[in-house]
C-alpha positions as a printed Julia matrix, in Angstrom:
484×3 Matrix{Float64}:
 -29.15  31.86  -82.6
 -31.7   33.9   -81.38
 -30.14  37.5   -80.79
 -32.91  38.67  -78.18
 -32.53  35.94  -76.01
 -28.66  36.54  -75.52
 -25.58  38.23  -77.41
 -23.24  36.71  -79.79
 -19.27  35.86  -78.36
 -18.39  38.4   -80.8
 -20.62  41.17  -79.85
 -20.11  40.29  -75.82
 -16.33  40.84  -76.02
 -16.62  44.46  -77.71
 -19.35  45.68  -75.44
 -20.09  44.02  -72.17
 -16.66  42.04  -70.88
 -15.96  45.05  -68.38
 -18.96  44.79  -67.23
 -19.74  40.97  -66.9
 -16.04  41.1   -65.21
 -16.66  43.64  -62.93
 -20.19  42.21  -61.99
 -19.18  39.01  -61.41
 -16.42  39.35  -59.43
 -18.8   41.73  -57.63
 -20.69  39.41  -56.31
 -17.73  36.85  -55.81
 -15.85  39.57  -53.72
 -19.25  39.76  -51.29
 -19.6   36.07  -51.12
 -15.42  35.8   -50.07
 -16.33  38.46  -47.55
 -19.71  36.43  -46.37
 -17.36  33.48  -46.02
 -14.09  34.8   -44.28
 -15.53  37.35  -41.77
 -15.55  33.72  -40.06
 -12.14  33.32  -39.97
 -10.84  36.92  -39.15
 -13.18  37.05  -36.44
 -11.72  33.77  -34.6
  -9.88  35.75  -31.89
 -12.98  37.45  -30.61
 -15.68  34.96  -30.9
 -14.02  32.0   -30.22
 -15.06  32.21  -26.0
 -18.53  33.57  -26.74
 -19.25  30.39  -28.34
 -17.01  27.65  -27.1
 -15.83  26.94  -23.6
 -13.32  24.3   -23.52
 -11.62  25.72  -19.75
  -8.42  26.74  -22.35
  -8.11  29.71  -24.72
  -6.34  27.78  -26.99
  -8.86  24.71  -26.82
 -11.49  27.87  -27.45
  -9.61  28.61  -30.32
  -9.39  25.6   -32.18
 -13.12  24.73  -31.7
 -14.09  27.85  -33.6
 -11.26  26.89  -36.31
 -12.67  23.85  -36.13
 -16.12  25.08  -37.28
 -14.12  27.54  -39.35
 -12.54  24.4   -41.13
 -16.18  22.91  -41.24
 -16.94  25.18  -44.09
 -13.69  24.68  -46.16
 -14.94  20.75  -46.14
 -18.25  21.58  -47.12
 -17.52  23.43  -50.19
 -16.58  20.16  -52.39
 -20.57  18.96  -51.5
 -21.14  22.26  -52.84
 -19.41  21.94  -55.78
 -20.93  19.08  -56.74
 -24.59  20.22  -55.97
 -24.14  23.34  -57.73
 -21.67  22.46  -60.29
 -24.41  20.0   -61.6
 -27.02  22.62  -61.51
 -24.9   25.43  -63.13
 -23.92  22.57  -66.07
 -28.01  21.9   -66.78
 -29.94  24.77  -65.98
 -26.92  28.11  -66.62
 -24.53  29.69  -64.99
 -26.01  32.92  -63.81
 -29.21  31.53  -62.43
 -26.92  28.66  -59.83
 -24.71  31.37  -58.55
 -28.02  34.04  -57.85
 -29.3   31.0   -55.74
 -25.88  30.41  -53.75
 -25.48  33.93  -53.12
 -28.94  34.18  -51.54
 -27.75  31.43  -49.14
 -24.38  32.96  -48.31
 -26.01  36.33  -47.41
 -29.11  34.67  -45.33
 -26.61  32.29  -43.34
 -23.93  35.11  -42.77
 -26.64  37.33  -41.47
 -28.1   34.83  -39.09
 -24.6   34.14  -37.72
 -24.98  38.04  -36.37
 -28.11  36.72  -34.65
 -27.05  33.48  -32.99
 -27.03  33.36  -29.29
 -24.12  32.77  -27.65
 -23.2   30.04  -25.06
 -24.19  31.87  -22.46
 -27.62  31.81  -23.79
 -28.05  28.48  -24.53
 -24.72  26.76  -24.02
 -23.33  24.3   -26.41
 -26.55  24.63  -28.78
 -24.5   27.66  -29.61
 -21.61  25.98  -31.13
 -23.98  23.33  -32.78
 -26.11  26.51  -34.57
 -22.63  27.91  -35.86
 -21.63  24.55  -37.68
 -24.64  24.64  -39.42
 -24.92  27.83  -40.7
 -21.34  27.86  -41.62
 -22.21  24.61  -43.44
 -25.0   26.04  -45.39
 -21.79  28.97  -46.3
 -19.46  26.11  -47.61
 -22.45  24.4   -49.49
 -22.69  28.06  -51.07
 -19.06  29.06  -51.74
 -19.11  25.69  -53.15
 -21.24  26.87  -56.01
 -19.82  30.47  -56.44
 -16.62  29.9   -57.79
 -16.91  27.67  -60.79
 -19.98  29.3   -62.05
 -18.05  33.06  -61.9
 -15.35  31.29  -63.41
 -16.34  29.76  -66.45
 -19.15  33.01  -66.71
 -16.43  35.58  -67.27
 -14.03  33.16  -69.49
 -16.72  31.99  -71.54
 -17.45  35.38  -72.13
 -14.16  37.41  -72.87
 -11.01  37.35  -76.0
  -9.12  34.18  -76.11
  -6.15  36.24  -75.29
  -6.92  38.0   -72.53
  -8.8   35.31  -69.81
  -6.08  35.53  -67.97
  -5.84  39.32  -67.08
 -10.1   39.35  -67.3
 -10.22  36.68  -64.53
  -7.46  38.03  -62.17
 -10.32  40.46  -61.2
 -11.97  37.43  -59.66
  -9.07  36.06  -58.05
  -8.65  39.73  -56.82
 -12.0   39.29  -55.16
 -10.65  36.54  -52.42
  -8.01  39.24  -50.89
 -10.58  41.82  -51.03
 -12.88  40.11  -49.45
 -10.65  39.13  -46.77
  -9.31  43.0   -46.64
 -13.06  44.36  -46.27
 -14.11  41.8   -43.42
 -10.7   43.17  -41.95
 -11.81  46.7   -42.24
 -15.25  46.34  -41.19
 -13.99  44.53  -37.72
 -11.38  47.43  -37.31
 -14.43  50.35  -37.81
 -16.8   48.57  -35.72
 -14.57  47.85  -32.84
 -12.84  51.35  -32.73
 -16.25  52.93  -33.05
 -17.77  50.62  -30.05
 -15.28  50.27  -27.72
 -13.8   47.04  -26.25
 -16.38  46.44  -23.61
 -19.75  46.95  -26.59
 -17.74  44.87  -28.66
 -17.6   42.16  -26.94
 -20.95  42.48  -25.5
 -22.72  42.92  -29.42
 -20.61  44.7   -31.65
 -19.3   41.74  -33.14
 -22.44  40.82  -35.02
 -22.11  43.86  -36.89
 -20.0   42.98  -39.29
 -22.25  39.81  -39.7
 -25.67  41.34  -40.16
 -24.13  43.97  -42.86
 -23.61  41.23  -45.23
 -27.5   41.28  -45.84
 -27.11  44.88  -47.31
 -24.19  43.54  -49.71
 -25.72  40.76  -50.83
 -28.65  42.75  -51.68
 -26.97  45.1   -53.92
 -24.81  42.1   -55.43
 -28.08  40.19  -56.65
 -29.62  43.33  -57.73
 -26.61  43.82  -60.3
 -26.1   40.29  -61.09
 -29.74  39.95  -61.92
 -29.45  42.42  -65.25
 -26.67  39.81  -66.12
 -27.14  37.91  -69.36
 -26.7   33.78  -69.6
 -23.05  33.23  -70.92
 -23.33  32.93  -74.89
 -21.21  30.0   -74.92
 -23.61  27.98  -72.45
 -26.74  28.85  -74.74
 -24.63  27.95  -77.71
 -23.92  24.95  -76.41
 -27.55  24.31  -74.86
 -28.88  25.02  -78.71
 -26.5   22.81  -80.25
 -27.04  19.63  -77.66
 -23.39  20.55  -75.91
 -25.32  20.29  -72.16
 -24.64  16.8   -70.94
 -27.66  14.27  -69.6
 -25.2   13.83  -65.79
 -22.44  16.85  -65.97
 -21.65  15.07  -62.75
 -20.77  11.79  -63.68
 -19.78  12.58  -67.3
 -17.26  14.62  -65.11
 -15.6   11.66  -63.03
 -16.26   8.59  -65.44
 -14.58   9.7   -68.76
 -10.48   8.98  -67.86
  -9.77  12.7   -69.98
 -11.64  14.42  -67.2
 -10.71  12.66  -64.41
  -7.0   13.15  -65.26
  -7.21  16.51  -65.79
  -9.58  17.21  -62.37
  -6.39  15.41  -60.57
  -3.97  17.85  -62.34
  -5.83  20.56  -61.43
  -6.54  19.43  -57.95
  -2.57  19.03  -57.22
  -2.02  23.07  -59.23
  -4.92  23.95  -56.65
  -3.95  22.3   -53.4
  -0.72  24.22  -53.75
  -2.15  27.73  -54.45
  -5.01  27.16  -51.52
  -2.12  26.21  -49.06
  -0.12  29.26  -49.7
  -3.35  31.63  -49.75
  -4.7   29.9   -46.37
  -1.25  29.82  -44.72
  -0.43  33.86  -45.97
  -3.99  34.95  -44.75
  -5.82  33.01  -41.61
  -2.59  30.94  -40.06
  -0.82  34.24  -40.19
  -3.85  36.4   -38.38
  -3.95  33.35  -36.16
  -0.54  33.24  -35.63
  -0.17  37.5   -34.58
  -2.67  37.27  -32.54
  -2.74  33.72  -30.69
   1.13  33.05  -31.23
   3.19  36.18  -31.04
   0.49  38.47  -29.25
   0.4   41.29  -31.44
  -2.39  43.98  -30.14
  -5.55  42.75  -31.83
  -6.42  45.92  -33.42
  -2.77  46.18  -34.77
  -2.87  42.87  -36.3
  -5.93  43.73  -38.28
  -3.71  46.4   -40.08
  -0.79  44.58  -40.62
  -2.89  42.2   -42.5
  -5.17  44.62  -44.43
  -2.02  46.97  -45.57
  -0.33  43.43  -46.56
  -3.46  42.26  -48.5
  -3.81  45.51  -50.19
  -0.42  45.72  -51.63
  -0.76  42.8   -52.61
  -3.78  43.46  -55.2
  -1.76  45.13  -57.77
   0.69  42.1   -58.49
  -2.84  40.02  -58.51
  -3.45  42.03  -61.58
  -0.44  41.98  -63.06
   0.58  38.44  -62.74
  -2.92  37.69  -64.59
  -1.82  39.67  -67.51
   1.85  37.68  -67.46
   0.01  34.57  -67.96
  -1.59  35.87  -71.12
   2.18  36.13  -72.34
   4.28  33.71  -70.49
   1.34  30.98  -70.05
  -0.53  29.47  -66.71
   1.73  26.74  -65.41
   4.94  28.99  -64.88
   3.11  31.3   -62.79
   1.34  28.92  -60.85
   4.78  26.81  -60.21
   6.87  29.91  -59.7
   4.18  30.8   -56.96
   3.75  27.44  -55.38
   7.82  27.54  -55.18
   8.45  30.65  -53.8
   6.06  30.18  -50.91
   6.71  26.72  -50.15
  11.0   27.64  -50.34
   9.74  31.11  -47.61
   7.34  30.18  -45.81
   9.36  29.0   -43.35
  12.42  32.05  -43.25
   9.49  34.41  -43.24
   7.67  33.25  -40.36
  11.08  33.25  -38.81
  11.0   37.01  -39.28
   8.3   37.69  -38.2
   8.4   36.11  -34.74
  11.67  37.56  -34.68
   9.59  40.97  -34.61
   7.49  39.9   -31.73
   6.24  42.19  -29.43
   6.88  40.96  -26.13
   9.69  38.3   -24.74
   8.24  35.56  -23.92
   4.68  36.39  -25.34
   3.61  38.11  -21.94
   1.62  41.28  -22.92
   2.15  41.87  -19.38
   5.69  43.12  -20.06
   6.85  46.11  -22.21
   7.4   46.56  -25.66
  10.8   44.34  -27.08
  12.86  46.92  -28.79
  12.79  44.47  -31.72
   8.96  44.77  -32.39
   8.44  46.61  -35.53
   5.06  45.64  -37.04
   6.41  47.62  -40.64
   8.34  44.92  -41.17
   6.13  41.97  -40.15
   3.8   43.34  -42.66
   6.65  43.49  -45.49
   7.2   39.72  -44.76
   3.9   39.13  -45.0
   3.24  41.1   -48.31
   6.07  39.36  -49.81
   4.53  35.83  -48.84
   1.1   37.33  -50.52
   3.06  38.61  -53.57
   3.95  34.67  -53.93
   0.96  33.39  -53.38
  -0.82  35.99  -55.53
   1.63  34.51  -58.78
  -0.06  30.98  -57.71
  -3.63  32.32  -57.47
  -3.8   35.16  -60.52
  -4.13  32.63  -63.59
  -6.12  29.98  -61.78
  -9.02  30.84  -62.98
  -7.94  30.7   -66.46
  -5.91  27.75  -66.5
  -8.87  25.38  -64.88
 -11.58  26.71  -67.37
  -9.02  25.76  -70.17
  -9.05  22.15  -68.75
 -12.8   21.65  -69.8
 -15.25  21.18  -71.99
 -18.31  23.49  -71.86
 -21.43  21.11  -70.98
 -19.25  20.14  -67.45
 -17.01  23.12  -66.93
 -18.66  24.56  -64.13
 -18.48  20.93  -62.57
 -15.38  20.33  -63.42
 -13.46  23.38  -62.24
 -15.39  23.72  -59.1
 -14.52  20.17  -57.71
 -11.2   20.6   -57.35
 -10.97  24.04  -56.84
 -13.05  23.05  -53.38
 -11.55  20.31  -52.74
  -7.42  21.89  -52.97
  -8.44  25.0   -51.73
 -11.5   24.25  -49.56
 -10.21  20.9   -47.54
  -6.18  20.64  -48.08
  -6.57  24.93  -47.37
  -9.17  25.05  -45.15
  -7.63  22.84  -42.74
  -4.24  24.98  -42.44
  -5.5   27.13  -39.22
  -6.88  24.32  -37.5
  -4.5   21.45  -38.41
  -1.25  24.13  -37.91
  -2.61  25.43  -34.37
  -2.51  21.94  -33.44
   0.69  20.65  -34.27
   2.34  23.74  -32.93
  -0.06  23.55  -29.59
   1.07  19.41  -29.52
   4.94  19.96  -30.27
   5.11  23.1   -28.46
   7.19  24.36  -31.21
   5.88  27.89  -32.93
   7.15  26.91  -36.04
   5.61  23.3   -35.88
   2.48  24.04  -37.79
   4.39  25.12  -40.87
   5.28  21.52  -42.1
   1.64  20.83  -43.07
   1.79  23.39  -45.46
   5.38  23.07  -46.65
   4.45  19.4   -47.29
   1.85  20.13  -49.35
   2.82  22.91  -51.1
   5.84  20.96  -52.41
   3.45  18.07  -53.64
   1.35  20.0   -55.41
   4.75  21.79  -56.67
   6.15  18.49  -58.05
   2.4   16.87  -59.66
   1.94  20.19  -61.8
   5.27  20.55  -62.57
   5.34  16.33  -64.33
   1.2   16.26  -65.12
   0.09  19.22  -66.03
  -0.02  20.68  -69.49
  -0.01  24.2   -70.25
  -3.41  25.75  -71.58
  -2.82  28.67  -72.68
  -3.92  29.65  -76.54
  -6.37  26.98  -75.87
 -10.11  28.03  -77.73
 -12.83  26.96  -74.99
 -15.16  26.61  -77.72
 -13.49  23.91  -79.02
 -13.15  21.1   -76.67
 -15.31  18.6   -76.95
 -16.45  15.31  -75.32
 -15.28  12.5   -76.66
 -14.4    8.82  -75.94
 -11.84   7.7   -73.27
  -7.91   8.69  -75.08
  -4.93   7.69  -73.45
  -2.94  11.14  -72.17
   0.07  10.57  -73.11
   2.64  12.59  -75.91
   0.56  16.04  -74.24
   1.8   19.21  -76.38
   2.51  21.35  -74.06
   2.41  24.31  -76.09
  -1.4   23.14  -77.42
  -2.41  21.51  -74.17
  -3.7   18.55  -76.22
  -2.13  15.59  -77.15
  -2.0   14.05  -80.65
  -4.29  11.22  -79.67
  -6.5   13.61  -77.72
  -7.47  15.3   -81.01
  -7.77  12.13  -83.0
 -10.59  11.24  -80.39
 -12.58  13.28  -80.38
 -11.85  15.87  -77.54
 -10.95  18.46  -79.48
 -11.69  19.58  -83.07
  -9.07  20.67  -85.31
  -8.02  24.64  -85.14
């Protein structure tokens, strides 16, 4: 191994892993931000770029494009999951980052329909296309970076600082809308001060691929690159071997559960304050930030638990909680409403108390923060090295991105269709409790599992998994795994 052109494992996890954590989730947390701004945004830009004749038909267009996004990040994941699996992981998620930050900042500079009508809308759906194509390729690569880089025994509490990332960058698009439209004023809001918070992101990207650029490759990549471990297709090594393909199903079920709750906790609930229950705009933004922001402790320590307790508890205990409260708590919370009948017209309810809609909707993020903490972790432990970043980022994208991205848009639309405010919750329910019951039968449990030791192999039937191993008997008879 040639020590100038990268570190050893050994050397990495005594002097760099803060660092390589902290950096990568860096530039995670700006790319989350990049990519949600979008969504937190909805209630203001919605008209300026979509006129349907119905505030609520202007609202689900832009969730609509919103949702556009979410579905794109699977083509991402693919793209860039290849990429990362040939050429590294730190030079594919430099190159998505650069996209993120040069499509978020052009959103700031669209024209709106007033301009140039319904070219407007078109515009969005492709910028926020070229944002899911990017997110696509940021996850996986961050991912597998930090795990391949840090002790066996501690992935789990390493990467719950890039699961922290998604809540902070949902909390800092939050906070930038609240500075910006306190600072401007209603009217030069509306009029430009919304792109604000969009052309920023150029600034933040800049100083996230400055730092990421003094980034070494991950040792375990080169390893494997010097040793013939990188595969001639990641991509369809990745679906055609019946070991992967299991396992990418298992983990798509653990994820679809874990995106639902995070989507439903987050955007359906901003959506719901403001579009539902009519909280003040500017009130809403803060129930949501103090929620998120309580929440990031318990991200933390919930990663360390799975170090001890393992990956699939906390991800079921999660999944169960949320799917079991989601409904009661949105219960409570319209319950707290501020007006009867949802006419902002009329005064205050003595019932309102927006303390306590933000304690139900911490508790729902404390939930879904047990789900999301030892993702991470527990996907990377799935795979092989030579298709690890392909293999964790296409079902991440595909649970999180499509089954999660579609919760605003698809919930909106049952409630707006039943009329019933509580409609929109049995989308997620539903498919919170699937993905529930599929990791709770299929999936094994990976903790203690040594990355470096999975191998490719030839197809093995799954059965007689060890749940304490992760492996089955047969499994290392095959090939997949070498003996510990």
């Amino acid at each position: 191994m040639n020590s100038a052109e990268f570190t050893t494992f050994d050397e990495l996890k005594q002097s760099e892993m803060r660092r390589v954590a902290i950096i990568s989730s860096l530039g995670t947390l700006i790319e989350w931000y990049d990519f949600f701004i979008f969504g937190t945004m909805s209630s203001t830009t919605a008209s300026l770029f979509y006129k349907t004749g119905n505030p609520y038909g202007d609202l689900i267009a832009w969730l609509g494009a919103f949702a556009v996004g979410f579905m794109f990040r699977p083509f991402g994941a693919f793209l860039f999951g290849y990429i990362g699996d040939k050429v590294g992981r730190k030079s594919t998620f430099l190159i998505t980052l650069s996209m993120m930050g040069a499509s978020t900042f052009l959103v700031g500079c669209l024209p709106t329909y007033d301009t140039i009508g319904v070219t407007a809308g078109f515009l969005l759906i492709l910028l926020r296309i070229i944002q899911g194509l990017s997110v696509g390729g940021e996850y996986g690569g961050a991912a597998a970076f930090i795990c391949e880089n840090c002790p066996q025994d501690q992935r789990g509490f390493y990467t719950s600082f890039l699961q922290m990332t998604a809540k902070l960058g949902i909390s800092l698009s939050l906070l930038a809308i609240i500075v910006f439209k306190l600072s401007l004023g209603d009217t030069a809001w509306l009029q430009y001060g919304w792109r604000f918070p969009f052309l920023v992101s150029i600034f933040l990207v800049g100083l996230s691929i400055y730092v990421r650029f003094n980034l070494k490759e991950s040792p375990m990549f080169m390893e494997a690159k010097r040793q013939g471990g990188v595969v001639g297709n990641p991509l369809v090594e990745a679906i055609c071997l019946p070991y992967n393909l299991y396992y990418m199903f298992v983990a798509l079920a653990a994820v679809m559960g874990q995106g639902i709750t995070f989507q439903t906790a987050n955007f359906y609930a901003l959506t719901f304050l403001q579009s539902t229950i009519k909280v003040p705009q500017i009130t809403s933004y803060i129930i949501m930030l103090i929620a998120l922001l309580g929440t990031i402790p318990f991200q933390i320590l919930f990663g360390w638990m799975s170090d001890k307790v393992g990956r699939k508890p906390m991800i079921l205990t999660g999944v169960a909680l949320s799917a079991f409260f989601l409904y009661p708590l949105f219960y409570g919370v319209y319950a707290c409403r501020p007006f009867e009948k949802n006419d902002p017209k009329q005064p205050f309810r003595e019932s309102y108390d927006p303390v306590l809609i933000c304690f139900y909707l911490w508790i729902l993020n404390v939930f879904g923060a047990a789900a999301y903490a030892p993702m991470a972790a527990f996907l990377v432990e799935l795979f092989p090295t030579g298709i690890r970043y392909t293999c964790v980022s296409i079902p991440y994208h595909i649970g999180n991105g499509i089954f999660g991205g579609l919760v605003p848009v698809v919930a909106v639309s049952i409630s707006t269709a039943t009329r019933n405010v509580f409609g929109g919750l049995f989308y997620p329910i539903g498919v919170c409790s699937f993905g529930f019951f599929t990791t709770l039968l299929f999936a094994p449990e990976t903790l203690g599992r040594d990355i470096r030791k999975i191998k490719k192999g030839s197809a093995a039937r799954l059965s007689g998994i060890d749940e304490r191993s992760g492996y089955s008997e047969l499994q290392r008879r095959s090939g997949f795994v070498s003996a510990s």
